[in-house]
C-alpha positions as CSV (number, residue, x, y, z in Angstrom):
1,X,7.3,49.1,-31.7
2,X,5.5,46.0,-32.5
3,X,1.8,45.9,-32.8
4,X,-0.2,43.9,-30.6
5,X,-0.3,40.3,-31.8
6,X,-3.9,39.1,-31.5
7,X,-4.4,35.8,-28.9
8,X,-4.1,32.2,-30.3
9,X,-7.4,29.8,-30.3
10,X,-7.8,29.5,-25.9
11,X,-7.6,25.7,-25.8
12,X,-9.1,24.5,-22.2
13,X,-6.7,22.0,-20.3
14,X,-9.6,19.1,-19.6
15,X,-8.9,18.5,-15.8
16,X,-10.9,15.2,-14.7
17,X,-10.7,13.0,-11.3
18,X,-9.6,9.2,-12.7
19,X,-12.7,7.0,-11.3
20,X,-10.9,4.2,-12.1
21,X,-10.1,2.4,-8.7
22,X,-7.7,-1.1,-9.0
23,X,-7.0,-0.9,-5.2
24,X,-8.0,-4.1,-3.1
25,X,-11.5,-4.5,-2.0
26,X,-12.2,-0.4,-3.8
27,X,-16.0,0.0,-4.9
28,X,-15.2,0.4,-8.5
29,X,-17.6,3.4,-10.3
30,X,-19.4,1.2,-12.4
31,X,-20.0,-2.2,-10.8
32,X,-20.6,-4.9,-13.8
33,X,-22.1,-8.5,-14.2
34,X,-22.7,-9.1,-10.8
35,X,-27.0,-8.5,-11.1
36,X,-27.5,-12.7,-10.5
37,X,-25.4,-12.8,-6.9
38,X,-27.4,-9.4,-5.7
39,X,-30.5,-11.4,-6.6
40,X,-29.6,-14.0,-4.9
41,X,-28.3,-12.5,-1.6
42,X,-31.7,-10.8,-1.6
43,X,-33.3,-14.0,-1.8
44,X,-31.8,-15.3,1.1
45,X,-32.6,-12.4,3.2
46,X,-36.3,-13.1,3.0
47,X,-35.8,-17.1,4.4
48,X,-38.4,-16.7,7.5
49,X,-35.9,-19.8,9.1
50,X,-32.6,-19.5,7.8
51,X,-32.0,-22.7,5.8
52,X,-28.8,-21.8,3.3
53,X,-26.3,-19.3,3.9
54,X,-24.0,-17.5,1.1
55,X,-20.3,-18.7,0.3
56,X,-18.4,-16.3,-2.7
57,X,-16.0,-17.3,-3.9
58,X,-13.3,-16.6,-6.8
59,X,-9.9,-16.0,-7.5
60,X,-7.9,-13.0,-6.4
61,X,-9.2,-9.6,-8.5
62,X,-12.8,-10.9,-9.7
63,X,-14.6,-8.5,-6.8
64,X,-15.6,-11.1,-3.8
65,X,-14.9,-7.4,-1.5
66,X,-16.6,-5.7,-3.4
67,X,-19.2,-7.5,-4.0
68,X,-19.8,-8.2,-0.1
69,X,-19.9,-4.6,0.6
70,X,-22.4,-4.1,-1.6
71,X,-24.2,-6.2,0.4
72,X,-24.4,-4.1,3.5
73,X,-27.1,-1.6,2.4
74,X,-28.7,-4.1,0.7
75,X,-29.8,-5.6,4.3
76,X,-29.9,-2.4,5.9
77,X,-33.0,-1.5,3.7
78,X,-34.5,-4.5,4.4
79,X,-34.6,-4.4,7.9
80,X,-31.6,-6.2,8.5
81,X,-28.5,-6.1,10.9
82,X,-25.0,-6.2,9.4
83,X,-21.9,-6.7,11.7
84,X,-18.4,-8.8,10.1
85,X,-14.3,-7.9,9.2
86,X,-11.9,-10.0,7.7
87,X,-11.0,-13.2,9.0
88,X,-7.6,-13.3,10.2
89,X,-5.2,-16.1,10.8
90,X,-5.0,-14.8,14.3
91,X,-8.3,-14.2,15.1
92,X,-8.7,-18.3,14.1
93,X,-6.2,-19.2,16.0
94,X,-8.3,-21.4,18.5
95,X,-12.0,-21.6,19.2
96,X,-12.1,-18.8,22.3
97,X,-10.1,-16.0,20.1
98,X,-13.1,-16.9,17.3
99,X,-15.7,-16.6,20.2
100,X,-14.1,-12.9,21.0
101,X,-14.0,-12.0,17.4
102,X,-17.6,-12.8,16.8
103,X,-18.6,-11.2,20.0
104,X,-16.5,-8.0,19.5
105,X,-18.2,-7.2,15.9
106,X,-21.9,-8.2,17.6
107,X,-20.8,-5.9,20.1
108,X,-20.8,-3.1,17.1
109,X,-24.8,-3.5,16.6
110,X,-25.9,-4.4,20.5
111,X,-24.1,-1.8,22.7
112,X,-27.0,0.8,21.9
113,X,-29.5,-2.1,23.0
114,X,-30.9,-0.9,26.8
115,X,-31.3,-4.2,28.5
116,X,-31.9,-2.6,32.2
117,X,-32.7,0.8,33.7
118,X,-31.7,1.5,37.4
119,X,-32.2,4.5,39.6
120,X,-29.4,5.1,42.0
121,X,-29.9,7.6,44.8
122,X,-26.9,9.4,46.6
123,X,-26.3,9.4,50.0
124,X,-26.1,12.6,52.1
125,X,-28.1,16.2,53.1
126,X,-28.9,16.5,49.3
127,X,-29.1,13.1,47.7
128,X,-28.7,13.2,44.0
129,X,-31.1,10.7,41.5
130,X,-28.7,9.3,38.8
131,X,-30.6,7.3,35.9
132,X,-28.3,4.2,34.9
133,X,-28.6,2.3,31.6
134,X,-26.9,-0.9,31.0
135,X,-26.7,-2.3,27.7
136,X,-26.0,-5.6,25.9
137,X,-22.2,-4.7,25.3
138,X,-18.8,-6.4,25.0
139,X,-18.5,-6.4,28.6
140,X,-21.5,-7.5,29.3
141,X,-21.2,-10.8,26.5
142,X,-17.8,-11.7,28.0
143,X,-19.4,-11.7,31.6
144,X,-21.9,-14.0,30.0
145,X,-19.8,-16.0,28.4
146,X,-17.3,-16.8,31.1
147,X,-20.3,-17.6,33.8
148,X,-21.7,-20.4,31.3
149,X,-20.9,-23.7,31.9
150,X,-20.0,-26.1,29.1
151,X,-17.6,-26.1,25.9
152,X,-16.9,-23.0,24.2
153,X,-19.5,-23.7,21.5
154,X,-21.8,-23.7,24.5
155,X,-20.6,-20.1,26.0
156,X,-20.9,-18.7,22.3
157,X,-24.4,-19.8,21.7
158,X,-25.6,-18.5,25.0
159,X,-24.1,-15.3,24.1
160,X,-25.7,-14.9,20.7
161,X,-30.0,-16.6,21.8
162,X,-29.3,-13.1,24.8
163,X,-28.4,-10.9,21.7
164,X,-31.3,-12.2,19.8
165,X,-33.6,-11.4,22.5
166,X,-32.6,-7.9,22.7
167,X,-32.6,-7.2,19.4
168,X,-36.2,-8.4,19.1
169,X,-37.5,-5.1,20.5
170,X,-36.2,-3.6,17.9
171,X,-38.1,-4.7,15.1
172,X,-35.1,-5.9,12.9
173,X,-35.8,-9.2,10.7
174,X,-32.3,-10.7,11.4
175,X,-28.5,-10.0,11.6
176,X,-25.9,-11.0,8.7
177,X,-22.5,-12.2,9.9
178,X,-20.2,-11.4,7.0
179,X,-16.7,-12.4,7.1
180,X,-14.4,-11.7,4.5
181,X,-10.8,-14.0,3.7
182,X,-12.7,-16.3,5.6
183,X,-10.1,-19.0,3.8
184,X,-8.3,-18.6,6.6
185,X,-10.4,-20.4,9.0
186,X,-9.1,-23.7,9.7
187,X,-9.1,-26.3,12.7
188,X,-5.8,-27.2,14.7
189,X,-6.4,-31.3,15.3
190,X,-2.9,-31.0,16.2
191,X,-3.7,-28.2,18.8
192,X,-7.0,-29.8,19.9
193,X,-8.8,-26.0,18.3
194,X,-11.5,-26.4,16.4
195,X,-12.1,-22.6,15.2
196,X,-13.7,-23.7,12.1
197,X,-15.8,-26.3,13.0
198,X,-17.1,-24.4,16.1
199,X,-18.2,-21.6,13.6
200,X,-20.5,-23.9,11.7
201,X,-21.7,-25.8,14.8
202,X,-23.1,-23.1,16.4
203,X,-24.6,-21.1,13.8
204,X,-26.3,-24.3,12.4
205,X,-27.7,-24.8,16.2
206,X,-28.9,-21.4,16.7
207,X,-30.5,-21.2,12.9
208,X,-32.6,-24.5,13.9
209,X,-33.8,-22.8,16.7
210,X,-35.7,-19.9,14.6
211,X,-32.8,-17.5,15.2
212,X,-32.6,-15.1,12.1
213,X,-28.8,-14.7,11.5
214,X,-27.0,-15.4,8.2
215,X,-23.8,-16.7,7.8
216,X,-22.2,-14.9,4.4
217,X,-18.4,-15.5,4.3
218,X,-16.2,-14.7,1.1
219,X,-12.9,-16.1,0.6
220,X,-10.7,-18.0,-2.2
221,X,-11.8,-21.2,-3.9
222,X,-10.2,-23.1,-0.7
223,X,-12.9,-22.0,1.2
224,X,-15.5,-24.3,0.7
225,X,-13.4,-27.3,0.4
226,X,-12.6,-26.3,4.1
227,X,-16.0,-25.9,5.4
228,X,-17.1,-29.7,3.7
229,X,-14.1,-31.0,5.6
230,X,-14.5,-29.7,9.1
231,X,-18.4,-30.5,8.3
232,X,-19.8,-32.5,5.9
233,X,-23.5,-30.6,6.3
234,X,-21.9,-27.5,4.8
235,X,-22.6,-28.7,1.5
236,X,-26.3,-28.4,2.8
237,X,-25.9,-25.4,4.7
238,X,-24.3,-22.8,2.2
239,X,-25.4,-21.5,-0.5
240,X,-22.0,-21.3,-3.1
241,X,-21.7,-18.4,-5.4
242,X,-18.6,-18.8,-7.5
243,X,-17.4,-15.4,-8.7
244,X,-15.6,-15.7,-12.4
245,X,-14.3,-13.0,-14.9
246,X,-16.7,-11.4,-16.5
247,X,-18.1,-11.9,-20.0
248,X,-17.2,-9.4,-22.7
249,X,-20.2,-7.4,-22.7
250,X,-20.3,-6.9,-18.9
251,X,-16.6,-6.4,-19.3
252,X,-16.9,-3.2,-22.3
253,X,-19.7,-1.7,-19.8
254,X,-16.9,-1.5,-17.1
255,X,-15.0,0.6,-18.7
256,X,-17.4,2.6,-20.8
257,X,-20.3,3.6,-17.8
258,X,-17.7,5.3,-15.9
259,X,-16.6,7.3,-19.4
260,X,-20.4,7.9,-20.3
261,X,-22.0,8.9,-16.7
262,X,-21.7,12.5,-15.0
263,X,-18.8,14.9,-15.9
264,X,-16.9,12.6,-18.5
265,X,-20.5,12.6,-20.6
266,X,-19.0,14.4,-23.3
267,X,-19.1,12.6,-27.2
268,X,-15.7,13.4,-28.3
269,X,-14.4,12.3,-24.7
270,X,-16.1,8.5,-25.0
271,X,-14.5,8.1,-28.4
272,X,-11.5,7.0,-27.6
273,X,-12.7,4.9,-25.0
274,X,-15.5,3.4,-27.4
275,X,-12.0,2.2,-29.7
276,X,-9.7,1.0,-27.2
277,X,-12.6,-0.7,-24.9
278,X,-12.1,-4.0,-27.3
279,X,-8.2,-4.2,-26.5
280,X,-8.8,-4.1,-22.8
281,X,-11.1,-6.4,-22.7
282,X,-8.9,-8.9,-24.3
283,X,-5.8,-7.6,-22.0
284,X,-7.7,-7.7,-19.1
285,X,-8.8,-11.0,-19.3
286,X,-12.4,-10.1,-17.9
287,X,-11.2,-9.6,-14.7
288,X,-12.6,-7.0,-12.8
289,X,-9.4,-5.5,-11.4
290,X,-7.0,-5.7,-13.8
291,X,-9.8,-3.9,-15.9
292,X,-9.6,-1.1,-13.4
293,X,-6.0,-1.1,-13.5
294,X,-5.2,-0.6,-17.0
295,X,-8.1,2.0,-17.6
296,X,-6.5,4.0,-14.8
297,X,-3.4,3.8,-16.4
298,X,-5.0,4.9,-19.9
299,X,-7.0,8.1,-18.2
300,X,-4.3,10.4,-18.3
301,X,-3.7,9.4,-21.4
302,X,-6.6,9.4,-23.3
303,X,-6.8,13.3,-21.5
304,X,-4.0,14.7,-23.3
305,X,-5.1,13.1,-26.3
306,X,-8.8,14.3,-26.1
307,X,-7.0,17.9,-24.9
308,X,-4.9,17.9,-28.1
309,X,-7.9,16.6,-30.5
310,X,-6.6,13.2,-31.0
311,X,-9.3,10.5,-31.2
312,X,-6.8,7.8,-32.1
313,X,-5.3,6.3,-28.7
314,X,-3.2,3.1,-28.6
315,X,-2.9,1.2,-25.4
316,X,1.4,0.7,-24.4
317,X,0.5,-2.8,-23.6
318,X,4.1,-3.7,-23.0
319,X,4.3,-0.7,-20.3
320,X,1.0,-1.1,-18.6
321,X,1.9,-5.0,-18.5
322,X,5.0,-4.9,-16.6
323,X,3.8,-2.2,-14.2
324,X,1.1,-4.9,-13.1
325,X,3.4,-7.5,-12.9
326,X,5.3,-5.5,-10.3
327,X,2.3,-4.9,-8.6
328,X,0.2,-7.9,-8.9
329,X,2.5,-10.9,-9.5
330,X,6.2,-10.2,-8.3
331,X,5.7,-10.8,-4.9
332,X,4.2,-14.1,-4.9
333,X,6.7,-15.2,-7.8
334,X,9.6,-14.1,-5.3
335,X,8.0,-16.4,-3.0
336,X,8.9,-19.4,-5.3
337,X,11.7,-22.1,-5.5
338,X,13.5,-22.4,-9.1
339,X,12.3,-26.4,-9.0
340,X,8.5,-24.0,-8.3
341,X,8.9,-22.2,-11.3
342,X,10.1,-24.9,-13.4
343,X,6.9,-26.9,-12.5
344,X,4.6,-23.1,-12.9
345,X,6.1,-22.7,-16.3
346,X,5.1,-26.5,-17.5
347,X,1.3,-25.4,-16.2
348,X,1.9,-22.0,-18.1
349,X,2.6,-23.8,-21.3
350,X,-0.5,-26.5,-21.3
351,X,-3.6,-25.3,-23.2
352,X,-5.5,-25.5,-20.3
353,X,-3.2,-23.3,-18.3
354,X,-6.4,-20.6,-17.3
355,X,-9.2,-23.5,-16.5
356,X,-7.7,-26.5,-14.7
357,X,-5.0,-28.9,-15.4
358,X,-4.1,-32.6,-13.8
359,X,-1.0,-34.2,-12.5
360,X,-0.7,-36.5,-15.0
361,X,-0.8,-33.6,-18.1
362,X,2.1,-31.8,-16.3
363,X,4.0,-34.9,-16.1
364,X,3.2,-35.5,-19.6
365,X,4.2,-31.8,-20.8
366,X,7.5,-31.6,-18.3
367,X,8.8,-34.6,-21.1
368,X,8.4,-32.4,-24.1
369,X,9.9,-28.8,-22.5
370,X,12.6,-30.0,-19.5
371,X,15.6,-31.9,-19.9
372,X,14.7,-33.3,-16.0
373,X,10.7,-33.9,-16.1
374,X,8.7,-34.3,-13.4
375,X,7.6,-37.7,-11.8
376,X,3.7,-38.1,-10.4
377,X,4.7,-38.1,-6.7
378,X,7.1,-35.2,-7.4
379,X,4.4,-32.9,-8.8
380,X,1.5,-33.7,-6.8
381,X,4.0,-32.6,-3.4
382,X,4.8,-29.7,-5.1
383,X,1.0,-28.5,-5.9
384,X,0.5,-29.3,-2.1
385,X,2.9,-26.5,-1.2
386,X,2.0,-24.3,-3.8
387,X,-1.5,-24.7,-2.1
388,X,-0.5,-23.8,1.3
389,X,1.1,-20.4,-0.4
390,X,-2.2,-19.6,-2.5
391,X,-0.7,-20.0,-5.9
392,X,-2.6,-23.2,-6.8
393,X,-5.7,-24.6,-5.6
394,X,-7.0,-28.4,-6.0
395,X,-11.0,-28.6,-6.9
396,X,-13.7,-30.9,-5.9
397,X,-12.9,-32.9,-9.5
398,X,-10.1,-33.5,-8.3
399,X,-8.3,-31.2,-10.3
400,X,-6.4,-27.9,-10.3
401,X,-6.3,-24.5,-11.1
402,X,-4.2,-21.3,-10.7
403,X,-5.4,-19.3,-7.5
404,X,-4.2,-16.6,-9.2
405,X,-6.2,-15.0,-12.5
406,X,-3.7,-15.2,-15.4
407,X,-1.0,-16.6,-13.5
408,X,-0.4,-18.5,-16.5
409,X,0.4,-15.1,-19.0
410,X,2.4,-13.4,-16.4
411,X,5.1,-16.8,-15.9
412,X,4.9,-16.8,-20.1
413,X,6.4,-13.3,-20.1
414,X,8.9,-13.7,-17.7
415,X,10.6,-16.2,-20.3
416,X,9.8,-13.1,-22.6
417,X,12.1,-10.7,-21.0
418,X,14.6,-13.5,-19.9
């Protein structure tokens, strides 16, 4: 018979939620480099008459969501209102479907509002007293807006000077209307609907008459190219905050403040982090979600290394690169022509591939790398389309960019693994 064999060293299996969060529009757990646009949204909420109101805007994955929810208690502690949604193409559809969008979300924030008490008294041997309370709800705005006479921007107006009334009794400073992919607001000339414009029309009106609501809206950079077309006071009426990646310190706090904060504060735990945070930054490109989406990848791994006392962690680059390709880019590369991606691989090869590029420099490089280079005309059509399906987008210098971060290193590997 065998004597007892004494118990190996207990080694505790490190069990740990991953905070990391790379999903659309997710809060991440450490929000970075984004102190200057709070401030500035804070500023705006103490305008007495509202004068400027927000635009954010940025490329896909630098945080515009995120960002605009963080927003929302900001005015709520400040004695603010907050009603919004996305912005969808239906909802801009024409100027009434706006109207009804607007006035469904108000509805949100004015349905507990008691406009009118009534007493109603039964009829019979024992009459009953019934206390009615009617309140400024959806039904109620629609009633209104149908009964007013005039264009639509007309009805809408009327329907938001009766909500500022009511909300007077109750001691809030204002109400913030924040709409999210608001890019997709456009006007129909061709359908006589003028969503857009109508938007800015009326909120300009009611603003000039002392009316405390702010406008915030958040979409791609084709936003406010959109909003100085349909109106050319926008460019007075907005405030722009343009979203970009963020700088490498903001971008090593990312990663590590999650690591260092609550259960994770253990020293031999933020090691490894401490060592890779450099080669994600660089990966990452300072954008805010793809800095989310490799550290989630590395969690588990950096766990079984910690677990096994390994300090030393390298990042599978190649791995983790090709997963977010699947994720991030394949679809909207699927989306394009081969003539497309001949032209997207030219941009991808010019040295100004991540900050903007012109027609004539694609021309120019199409000579040196394609046995059939592009003319002028040819290119600038094509950037057209490739604006309509938010791959490119055309600046106010007349110039272009990828609407998509690191568009550029993504089309670069796909010659890779061809």
């Amino acid at each position: 018979m065998h004597p007892p064999q004494k118990p190996g060293p207990l080694r505790l299996k490190i069990v740990l939620a991953n905070p990391f969060r790379p999903g659309a529009g997710h809060l991440p757990p450490y929000l970075a480099g984004r102190k200057g646009e709070s401030e500035e949204f804070r500023r705006l909420l103490k305008q007495d008459v509202i004068l400027e109101n927000m635009v954010i805007t940025g490329l896909r994955g630098v945080g515009k969501t995120v960002l605009l929810d963080t927003f929302h208690p900001e005015a709520i502690q400040t004695g603010w209102g907050w009603v919004g949604d996305n912005i969808s193409e239906s909802s801009s559809a024409s100027e009434e479907r706006l109207a009804i969008r607007l006035m469904t979300d108000l509805a949100v924030v004015t349905s507990s509002i008691v406009i009118k008490k009534q007493e109603l008294v039964g009829i019979g041997f024992r009459p009953e007293k019934r206390h009615v309370q009617q309140t400024y709800d959806f039904e109620m705005m629609l009633d209104l807006f149908q009964k007013t006479p005039g264009l639509v921007s007309d009805k809408l107006k009327r329907v938001l000077e009766c909500a500022w009334q009511c909300m007077q009794h109750q001691s809030r400073r204002g109400l913030v209307f924040a709409y999210d992919e608001a890019q997709n607001l456009s006007d129909h000339a061709i359908r006589n609907e003028y969503p857009l414009s109508l938007l800015l029309d009326v909120f300009q009106s009611i603003q000039k008459k002392g009316i405390p609501f702010l406008l915030v809206l958040a979409g791609l950079p084709t936003l406010f190219a959109k909003l100085v077309a349909a109106r050319t006071f926008s460019e007075r009426m907005f405030r722009v905050i343009f979203l970009d990646r963020l700088d490498e310190s903001d971008s090593s706090a990312a990663i590590l403040e999650p690591i260092r904060s609550g259960s994770l504060s253990v020293n031999h735990w933020a090691k490894p982090w401490e060592a890779l945070a450099p080669a994600i930054v660089r990966t990452s490109g300072g954008y805010p979600y793809f800095i989310q989406f490799i550290c989630r990848e590395m969690f588990d791994m950096v766990c079984q290394a910690v677990e096994n006392d390994v300090f030393q962690v390298s990042i599978p680059i190649d791995a983790i690169l090709r997963k977010l390709d699947t994720d991030f880019y394949a679809g909207r590369w699927a989306r394009t022509t081969d003539r497309q991606r001949e032209l997207l691989t030219v941009i991808a090869h010019l040295d100004s591939a991540e900050d903007e590029f012109t027609v004539q420099k694609i021309v120019e490089k199409s000579r040196q790398l394609l046995a059939k280079p592009f003319r002028a005309s040819h290119v600038s059509q094509m950037l057209g389309t490739l604006g309509d399906a938010g791959i490119v987008y055309k600046n106010r210098h007349g110039k272009y960019s990828f609407a998509v971060p690191l568009l550029g290193r993504f089309i670069l590997r796909q010659q890779h693994y061809e």
